[in-house]
C-alpha positions, 0 to 999 in steps of 0.5 A: 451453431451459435457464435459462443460456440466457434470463438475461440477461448479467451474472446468468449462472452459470459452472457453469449457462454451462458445462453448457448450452455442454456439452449444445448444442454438446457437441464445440465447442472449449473449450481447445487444449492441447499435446500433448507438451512438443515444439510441433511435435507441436502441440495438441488439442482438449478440447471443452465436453463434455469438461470439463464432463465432467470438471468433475462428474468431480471434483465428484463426487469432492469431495462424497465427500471433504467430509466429511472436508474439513469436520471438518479445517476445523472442528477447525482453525478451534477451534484458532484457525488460520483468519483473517478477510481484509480482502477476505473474510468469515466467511461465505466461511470457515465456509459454503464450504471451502477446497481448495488446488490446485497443478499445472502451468498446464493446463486443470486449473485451470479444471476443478477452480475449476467443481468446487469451486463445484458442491461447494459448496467453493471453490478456493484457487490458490497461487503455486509460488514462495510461501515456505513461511511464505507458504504457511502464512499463507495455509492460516491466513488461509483455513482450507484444510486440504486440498491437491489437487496434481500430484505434481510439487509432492511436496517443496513438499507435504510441507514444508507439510504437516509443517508443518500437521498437520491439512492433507490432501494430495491427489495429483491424477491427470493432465489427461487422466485428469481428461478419461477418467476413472481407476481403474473409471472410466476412459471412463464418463460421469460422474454429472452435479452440478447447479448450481441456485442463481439469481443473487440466491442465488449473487450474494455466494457465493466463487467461489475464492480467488486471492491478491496477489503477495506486494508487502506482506509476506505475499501476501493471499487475495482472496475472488472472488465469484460477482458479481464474474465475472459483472460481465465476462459484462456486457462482451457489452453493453458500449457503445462510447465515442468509437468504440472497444469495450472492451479486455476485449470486444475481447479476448474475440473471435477465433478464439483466443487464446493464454495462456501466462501461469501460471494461479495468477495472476489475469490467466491464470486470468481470461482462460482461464475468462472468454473459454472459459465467458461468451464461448464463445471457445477459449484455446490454452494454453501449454506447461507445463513450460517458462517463458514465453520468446520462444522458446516464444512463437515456437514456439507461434505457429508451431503452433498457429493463433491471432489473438490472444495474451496475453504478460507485458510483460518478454517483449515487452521482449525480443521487440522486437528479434528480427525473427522474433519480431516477424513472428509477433506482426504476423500477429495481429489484438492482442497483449495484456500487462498486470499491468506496465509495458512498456519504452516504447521496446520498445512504440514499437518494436513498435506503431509501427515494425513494426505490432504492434497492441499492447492494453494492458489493466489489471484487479486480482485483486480487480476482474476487468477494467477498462472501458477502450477500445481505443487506435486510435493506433499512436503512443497505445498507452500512452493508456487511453481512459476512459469515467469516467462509465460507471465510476464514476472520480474522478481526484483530483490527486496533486500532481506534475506530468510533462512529458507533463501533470498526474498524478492518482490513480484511485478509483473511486467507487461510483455510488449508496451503496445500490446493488449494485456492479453493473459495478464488480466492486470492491465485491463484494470490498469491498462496505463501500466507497464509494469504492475507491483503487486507488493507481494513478497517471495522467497526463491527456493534455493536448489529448485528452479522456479519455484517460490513461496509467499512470504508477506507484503511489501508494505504496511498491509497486516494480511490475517490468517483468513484473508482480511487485510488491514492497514493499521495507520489510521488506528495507530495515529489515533491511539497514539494521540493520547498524551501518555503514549509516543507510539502505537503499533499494530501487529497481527500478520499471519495471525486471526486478529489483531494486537497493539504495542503501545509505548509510553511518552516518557520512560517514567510512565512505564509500567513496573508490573502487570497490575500498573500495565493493566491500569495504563491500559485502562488509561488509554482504552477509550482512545481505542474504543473510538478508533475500534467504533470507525475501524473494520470489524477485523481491524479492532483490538482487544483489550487483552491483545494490548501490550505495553512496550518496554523502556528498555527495547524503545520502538526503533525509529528512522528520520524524524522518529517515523517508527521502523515497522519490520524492525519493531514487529521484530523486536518485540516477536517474543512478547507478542507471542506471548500475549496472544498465547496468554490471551488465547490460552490463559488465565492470570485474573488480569483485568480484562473485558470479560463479563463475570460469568456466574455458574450457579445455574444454566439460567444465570449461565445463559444470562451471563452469556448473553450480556457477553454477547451484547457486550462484544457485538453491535445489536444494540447499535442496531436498535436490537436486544439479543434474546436468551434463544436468539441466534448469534449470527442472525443478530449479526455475530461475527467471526472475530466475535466468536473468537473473543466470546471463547477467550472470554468465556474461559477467563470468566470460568477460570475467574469463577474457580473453574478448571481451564478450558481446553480447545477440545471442548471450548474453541469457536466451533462450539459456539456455532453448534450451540448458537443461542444464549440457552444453547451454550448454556447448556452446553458449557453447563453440562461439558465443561463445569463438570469436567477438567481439561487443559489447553494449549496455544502455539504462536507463529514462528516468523523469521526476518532479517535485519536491516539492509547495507546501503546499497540495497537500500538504494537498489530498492529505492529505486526499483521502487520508483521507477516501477511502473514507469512506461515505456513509451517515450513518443507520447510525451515528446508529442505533448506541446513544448513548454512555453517560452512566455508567460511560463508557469513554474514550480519551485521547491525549496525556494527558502534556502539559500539557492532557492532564494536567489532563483526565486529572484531571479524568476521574478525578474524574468520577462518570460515568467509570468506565474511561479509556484513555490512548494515549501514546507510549512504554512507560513512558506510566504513570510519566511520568503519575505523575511529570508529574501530581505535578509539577502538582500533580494525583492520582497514583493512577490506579484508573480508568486503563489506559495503553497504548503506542501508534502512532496513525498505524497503523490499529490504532493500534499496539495488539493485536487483542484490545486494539483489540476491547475498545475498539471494544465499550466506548468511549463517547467519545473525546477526540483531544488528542496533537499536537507542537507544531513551527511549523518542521515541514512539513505533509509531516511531520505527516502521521503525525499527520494519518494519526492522525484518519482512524485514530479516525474509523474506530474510531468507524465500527466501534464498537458506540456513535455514539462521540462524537469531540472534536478539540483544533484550533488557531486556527493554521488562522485565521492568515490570516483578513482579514474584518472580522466575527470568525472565524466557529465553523464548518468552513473550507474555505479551505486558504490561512489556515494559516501553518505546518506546525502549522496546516495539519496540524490543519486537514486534520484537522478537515476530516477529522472534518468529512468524516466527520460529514457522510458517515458520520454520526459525531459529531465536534467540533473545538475551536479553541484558542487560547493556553492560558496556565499553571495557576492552582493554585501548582503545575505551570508554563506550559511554559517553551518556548513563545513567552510564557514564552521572551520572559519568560526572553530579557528576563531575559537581554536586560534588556530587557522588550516594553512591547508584543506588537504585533498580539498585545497583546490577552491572550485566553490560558486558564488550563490547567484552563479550556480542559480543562473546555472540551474535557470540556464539549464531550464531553459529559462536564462538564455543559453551560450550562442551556438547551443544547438543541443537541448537541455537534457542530461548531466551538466556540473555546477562547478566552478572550472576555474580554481584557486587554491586555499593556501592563497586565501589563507593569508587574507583570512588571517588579515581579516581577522588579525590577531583574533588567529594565533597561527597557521597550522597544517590540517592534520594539527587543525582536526587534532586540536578540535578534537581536543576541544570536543570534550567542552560543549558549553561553547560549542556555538562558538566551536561549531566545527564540532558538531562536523569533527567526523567530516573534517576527519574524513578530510585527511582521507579523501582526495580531489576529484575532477569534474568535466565541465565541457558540455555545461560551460558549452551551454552556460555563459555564467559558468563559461564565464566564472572567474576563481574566487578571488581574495576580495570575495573571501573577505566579503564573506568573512564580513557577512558571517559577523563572527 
């Protein structure tokens, strides 16, 4: 008996399943294909003998050719070309070539994937409607330079590999001379290439290379391991689960499935290899030369005998209401859709009211298939029941709340840190995870336990109606360049393509009717033919999907005017709505892009059809003229152009002084059943000029709830950056410790005051030898020097590199090279960088909250256990009521904060605190408290903030606190005090003789000795004498500020204005006490402070030169 046959399920090998299938059952049915483009001539058999025939036909092929294929990779990777893939690994570069295989969906596909792994190659399969710099990115990413093709593709080919000279292109003879053999082959039986690895060898081995949609800038490769298939070979023990089998085993049953879908993505390629070679079940395919329709749905099901079949969502949306069509899905046992939302009205339609038992399955490129079960409840269809423990899922609170129940994002989360992924095929694409966020929304039922629905992405991703996915960023940013716009919004989840709102740069640029819309439109459409020219096919707009946004609903915004995406998208829901049934639907004579259509005569009929053809597609790019009988889809028509050769067409017959069209006699099946210029002719001539019909359009009926309460945002914020955080704390306590001389360090914010002083006092260090400074700006390193002038601080800055960056970036804004460098040399890290904004909500400083996850992962990946001080905030106390004194350790307690401010740098020290305990990094955070001006005679306490604002308002007021209320204990810190405390806290500074713990945990910058501001009252009145009329209690003080709100021409003067709020808040708030034990054990400075004196208030009164 052959090994294959003894391994137990989940450690079985495809090309070993394959050839014991191929040598036991030799003549059972594999795959049926069609025999001809025609579906009455119906299809045939290829057997397990069969491909596995052809599958060592073409290994045997590859392995004549790898020697060729490895000096092309070698010479390419010396080049520089090749890439590393956040999904992939060196190993799956440099040990397992890469073939790129491109041909129309037939059983090549599977055939030459087996091919490549007994090889020892692995295959890389691309999506036709890719972009051509798409296409390369992904050649480079994966350094493929050979490409085996059907010569169908020969014009797409050869632009490639123009392109990329040292690339082999291959064309490849048809399926069934793969099947016979070709040339002096032909009918020979091919030399049998074994496959001998176990499964503990091939467990981590590629298998292929697939590769995302394309719905964040360029598509990705995702490197699919061996192990990772093998998890859905598990599926044949998988347990039920409140009764009900898994959906995938479910859809590995049957006499056979039909799979029209394309096999270059992951759900048409999964399904066709995993049910043919684990489950031994056969897969009809659909046929290749037309595009999945419901028309050639209906055909195949009428010729070719199946009991199940897998169908793309936008195709059930249409087949809902064809009674043919539905009769045929009613004959079989499931219907199976995925990789998009279907229309819930089309759904109800089919699985309630005619009984189409509907199974909704859901999986990822990178994770094969999920372990949810199948819904028994026709009206549940759109309910996942889910076995979370069995997965491994945690369904974190996503903060927003639908009529149907409480929303929550899935993870899912590795069982045991050491383990091997096991069933979650997840983490062989991502092994260095612990837990994976799938972005993915859920909306938890209400009264029935575990089950769930779908409800969207958790981040910019537009998901359409049939599975392609869209980030919209790129596009909006070029659109909003033009300078009559502000913004730029693309919208279109749920729906089959998208739409943009644009709103206007200045209120008086409105449209005030649809005539001056359609010529604004006008006005920016070239922006938008550019960015349409460099987007995916499915991310291009139409010009009748173009909406002016109104001056009376502006976009809301966040922070700095970034636009609130899911606040925006629901504010304008009914206008979107309405245009896309206006788009869809009707007519109004608005200008658009359609051609006029002239319906004199089917010649000029069909002359017309052409031109709009032409206009919507890219044949003349292609150096093609589309012929009044050439096929559409031959000449490269796609869906989304049918769909806008529909809308078009009903515009040009209406605009012709026809009836309108309805669906039932003009919808995109029509145009692939009459697929040439002449056809449609003729068709339109005969049915619809002569006849009167009316439409309808529905749009979706999306509900979202409004904005989270802060505490929600900060629940979060930091579920979300603390995911994937690992749990393996002894790996990086094994790093070497940071050095003690020469140290390299990375500064942030070192323009500011703090940062300022200890950036100086860094370079006084003897144990420094290399700073780096992050800052915003380009121009970092002159500001550093006027700034530390002003202060009266070293200018010369030998031991300092400033860089620009953006720390809210993963990368921190900075070039690989420069990122590299740090993650080798950095010793330690001081994180000071901050704005400081008490009005800004704890939404807007998620930049910045985003900054803290973006160190911790330098710290995780750098060559040293980086030491990481974070300068925190007493701000995240401010709702303390124990009696005892702010204890120096973590708080979990997110309803202490007040302000934006607060809560920001609270979630952030739960993020270092997170990191410290999991992964082992060597995190601190510093609380600090008020720090006050210099004590040296230059530089000044920034004239801005609440002290010196009261100073300069009592000037202008005359009148000067005698009292700061709860406040008027003084614990402020001279600024060169709290700078040697955060250095000393870094380990940098020495720390107080008899330290013996290490610098992790919390420690307090505030100044354990205090006056009182009533004893500094009277020096401040001398200082500046009669200029302070009297001394008033702090109740008196805030009420004649407010007074003088109402004149703002002095508020330069009067700044205690602009803070009225904060002061206000003064009257209520009370002291809190904060320990300093463990950071006056381990801090001379702080051990040492003294209280601010008289003489130091007066030196800053001096500074502030008011």
């Amino acid at each position: 008996m052959s090994p294959a046959l003894t391994i137990p399920y989940g450690r079985r090998l495809i090309p070993q399943v394959l050839d014991d299938l191929a040598r036991t059952t030799p003549d059972r049915e594999m795959f049926s294909v069609p025999r001809s483009d025609d579906p009455k001539d119906g299809w045939k058999t290829l057997s397990y003998g069969q491909v596995a025939g052809a599958v060592d036909r073409v290994a045997g092929y590859l392995l004549e050719q790898k020697k060729d294929i490895l000096s092309r990779c070698a010479s390419s990777s010396s080049s520089g070309n090749s890439q590393t893939n956040g999904s992939g690994d060196s190993r799956a570069q440099d040990e397992f070539p890469t073939l790129a295989y491109l041909g129309p969906s037939d059983a090549r596909y599977v055939i030459f994937a087996v091919a490549c792994v007994k090889a020892g190659m692995k295959a890389l399969f691309i999506s036709p409607r890719n972009p051509k710099a798409a296409q390369l990115n992904l050649f480079d990413k994966t350094n493929c330079n050979a490409i085996y093709y059907d010569p169908e593709y020969d014009h797409e080919v050869r632009l490639w590999l123009d392109e990329r000279t040292t690339m082999m292109g291959v064309r490849v003879h048809s399926a069934q001379e793969w099947i016979d053999g070709w040339g002096a082959d032909k009918g020979s039986k091919p030399a049998h290439v074994p496959y001998t690895k176990t499964f503990e060898e091939a467990e981590w081995d590629p298998f292929m290379v697939m590769h995302t949609s394309g719905s964040t800038g360029f598509p990705k490769p995702v490197f699919v391991r061996v192990g990772m298939l093998a998890v859905s070979d598990s599926f044949h023990s998988a347990p039920e689960f409140m009764g009900s089998p898994t959906i995938f085993s479910t859809s590995m049953a049957g006499r056979r499935i039909l799979n029209p879908m394309p096999l270059f993505h992951a759900a048409g390629l999964y399904v066709s290899l995993l049910r043919a070679v684990y489950f031994a079940m056969p897969v009809a395919l659909g046929i290749t030369s037309r595009p999945v329709t419901p028309q050639s749905v209906m055909d195949a099901l009428a010729n070719v005998d199946v009991d199940m079949a897998i169908l793309p969502p936008a195709i059930l949306d249409e087949i809902a209401y064809i009674p043919e069509a539905v009769d045929a899905l009613r004959r079989l046992d499931y219907v199976l859709f995925g990789g998009g939302p279907l229309n819930p009205e089309a759904g109800d339609r089919l699985s309630v009211r005619e009984g189409v038992r509907l199974l909704n399955m859901i999986g990822y490129t990178e994770a094969a298939p999920l372990a949810y079960h199948v819904q028994r409840d026709p009206k549940l269809w759109q309910w996942f029941i889910v076995d979370s423990e069995r997965m491994g899922n945690k369904w974190v609170p996503y903060g927003d709340l639908t009529d149907e129940g409480e929303v929550y994002e899935h993870v899912i989360k590795r069982k045991e840190k050491n383990d091997p992924p096991g069933s979650q095929g997840i983490f062989y694409t991502f092994p260095d995870l612990h837990e994976y966020p799938t972005k993915d929304l859920y909306i938890k039922h209400p009264t029935l336990p575990n089950h769930w629905k779908y409800h969207g992405r958790a981040d910019d991703v537009i998901v359409f109606s049939n599975g392609e996915k869209l980030n919209p960023v790129s596009i909006e940013a070029a659109v909003a360049s033009h300078p009559d716009l502000k913004a730029a919004m693309v919208v279109g989840a749920g729906r089959f393509q998208p739409a943009l709102i644009v709103e206007p740069a200045l209120p008086e640029l409105s449209p005030k009717n649809d005539q001056e819309a359609d010529r604004f439109v006008e006005r920016i459409w070239p922006l938008v033919e550019e960015a349409n020219r460099v987007s995916v096919a499915h991310g291009r707009i139409a010009k009748e999907l173009i909406l002016v946004a109104s001056p009376h609903k502006p976009f809301p915004r966040a922070g700095k005017g970034t636009v609130q995406r899911p606040a925006a998208v629901k504010l304008y829901k009914l206008e979107t709505d309405a245009l896309y049934e206006k788009a869809g639907m009707e007519a109004d004579g608005a200008a658009d892009s359609s051609i006029p259509i002239d319906v004199s005569s089917k010649p000029k009929l069909a002359e017309s059809i052409r031109e709009l053809f032409e206009q919507l597609g890219e044949m003349n790019n292609k150096g093609k003229k589309l012929a009044l009988d050439r096929d559409f889809f031959t000449a490269g028509v796609d869906s989304l152009q049918v769909l806008n050769a529909v809308r078009m067409i009903r515009r040009g017959l209406e605009a012709a002084g026809l009836p309108r069209p309805s669906p039932s006699v003009l919808a995109p099946r029509f145009i692939y059943a009459h697929p040439t210029a002449e056809k449609l002719a003729a068709y339109v001539f005969d049915t619809i000029i002569h006849g009167q019909q009316n439409g309808h359009a529905n749009g979706n009926n999306n509900n979202n709830s409004g904005p989270s309460p802060d505490i929600q945002a900060m629940k979060a914020q930091l579920e979300k950056y603390t995911r994937g955080l690992r749990s393996d704390p002894a790996s990086q306590k094994n790093k070497p410790a940071p050095s003690e001389t020469d140290q390299t360090i990375i500064l942030t914010g070192s323009t500011g005051a703090l940062g300022s002083y200890i950036l100086d006092m860094l370079q006084s260090s003897a144990s420094v030898g290399k700073i780096i400074c992050l800052n915003r700006g380009d121009d970092s390193g002159a500001r550093q020097k006027k700034l530390s002038a002003e202060r009266g601080l070293a200018t010369s800055f030998a031991k300092v590199e400033f860089y620009n960056a953006d720390l809210s970036r993963p990368d921190l804004g900075l070039d690989a090279e420069t990122y590299d460098r740090l993650l080798r040399d950095t010793d330690r890290i001081v994180h000071n960088a901050w704005p400081v904004n008490f009005n800004m909500s704890v939404e807007t400083f998620e930049p910045h909250v985003a900054s803290a996850r973006n160190f911790v992962d330098l710290a995780l990946k750098a060559a040293k256990n980086v030491h990481v001080v974070f300068v925190s905030s007493i701000g995240t106390a401010d709702g303390w009521t124990g009696a005892e004194a702010f204890p120096e350790r973590r708080s979990d307690d997110l309803t202490l904060p007040s302000t934006g401010y607060g809560r920001s740098k609270l979630v952030s020290s739960l993020i270092f605190d997170e990191a410290r305990e999991r992964s082992g990094v060597s995190t601190a955070v510093v609380r600090v408290g008020q720090i006050a001006g210099p004590r040296g005679d230059k530089g000044a306490w920034n004239r801005q903030e609440w002290l010196p604002s009261i100073v300069a308002s009592s000037l202008a007021l005359g009148a000067l606190p005698g009292s700061l209320g709860p406040m008027d204990d003084v614990e402020w810190t001279p600024t060169e005090d709290m700078a040697k405390l955060i250095l000393e806290v870094a380990d940098i500074l020495p720390t107080r003789e008899g330290w013996k713990h290490d610098n992790e945990g919390y420690f307090h910058g505030v100044n354990p000795r205090s006056s009182k501001w009533s004893e500094l009252v009277p020096h401040v009145h001398d200082f500046y004498g009669d200029r302070i009329k009297e001394i008033v209690p702090i109740e008196k003080w805030v009420e004649l500020l407010e007074k003088s709100a109402s004149d703002t021409k002095n508020i330069e003067k009067n700044p205690g204005v602009k803070l009225l709020d904060f002061y206000q808040g003064l009257l209520h708030s009370r002291n809190i006490k904060f320990d300093m034990r463990r950071t006056c054990e381990l801090s001379p400075t702080m051990a040492s402070l003294e209280a601010v004196t008289p003489e130091l208030m007066k030196n800053w009164c001096r500074q502030w030169e008011f």
